[in-house]
Residue, then its C-alpha position, 0 to 999 in steps of 0.5 A: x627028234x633031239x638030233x633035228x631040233x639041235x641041228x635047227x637051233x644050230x644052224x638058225x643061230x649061226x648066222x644072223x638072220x633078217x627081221x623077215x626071216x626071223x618073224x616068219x620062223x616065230x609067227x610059224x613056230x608059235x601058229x600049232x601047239x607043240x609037245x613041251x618035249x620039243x619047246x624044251x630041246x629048242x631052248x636047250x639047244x638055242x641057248x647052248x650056241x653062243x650067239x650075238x645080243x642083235x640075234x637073240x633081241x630080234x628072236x625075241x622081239x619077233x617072237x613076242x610080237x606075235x599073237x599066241x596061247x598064253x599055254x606056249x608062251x608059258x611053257x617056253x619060258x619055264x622051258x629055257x629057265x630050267x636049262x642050265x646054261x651060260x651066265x653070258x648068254x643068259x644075260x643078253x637073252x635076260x636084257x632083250x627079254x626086259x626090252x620087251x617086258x611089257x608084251x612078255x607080262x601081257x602074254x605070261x599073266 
């Protein structure tokens, strides 16, 4: 399972992908309820591939846009927050997070 989940991270990050690509792995992603095992491996190993800022805004931006439980989105932000990982990238995920943060506070409160 760890292995999987890697090698998606890895590879959904290694190029930069379109809008339409990235809205449907997010609206895809975020439509069944997951294990916080896999929510955890997927924000370890996104986090771990260094990536451009253009990649993680629409990550990001595409991800909040669509609707879901407040329970995945909670568990996703208290998943990636407890892995430690670079201070670069946590930067740029931190600052396309706040270009968002008026849909991050709606869905987390």
């Amino acid at each position: 399972m760890k292995c999987v989940v890697r090698e998606i991270g890895r590879c959904f990050l290694s190029a930069p992908p379109t809008h339409f690509v990235v809205r449907e792995i997010g609206r895809c992603f975020l439509s069944v309820p997951h294990p916080q095992f896999v929510v955890f491996e997927i924000g370890r190993c996104m986090l771990s591939v260094p990536h451009p800022e253009f990649v993680v805004s629409e990550i990001v931006r595409c991800i909040l846009s669509v609707p879901h439980p407040q329970f995945v989105v909670r568990e996703i932000a208290r998943c990636i927050l407890s892995v430690p990982h670079l201070q670069f990238v946590v930067r740029k995920t931190g600052r396309c997070i706040l270009s968002v943060r008026t849909h991050i506070l709606w869905y987390v409160r």
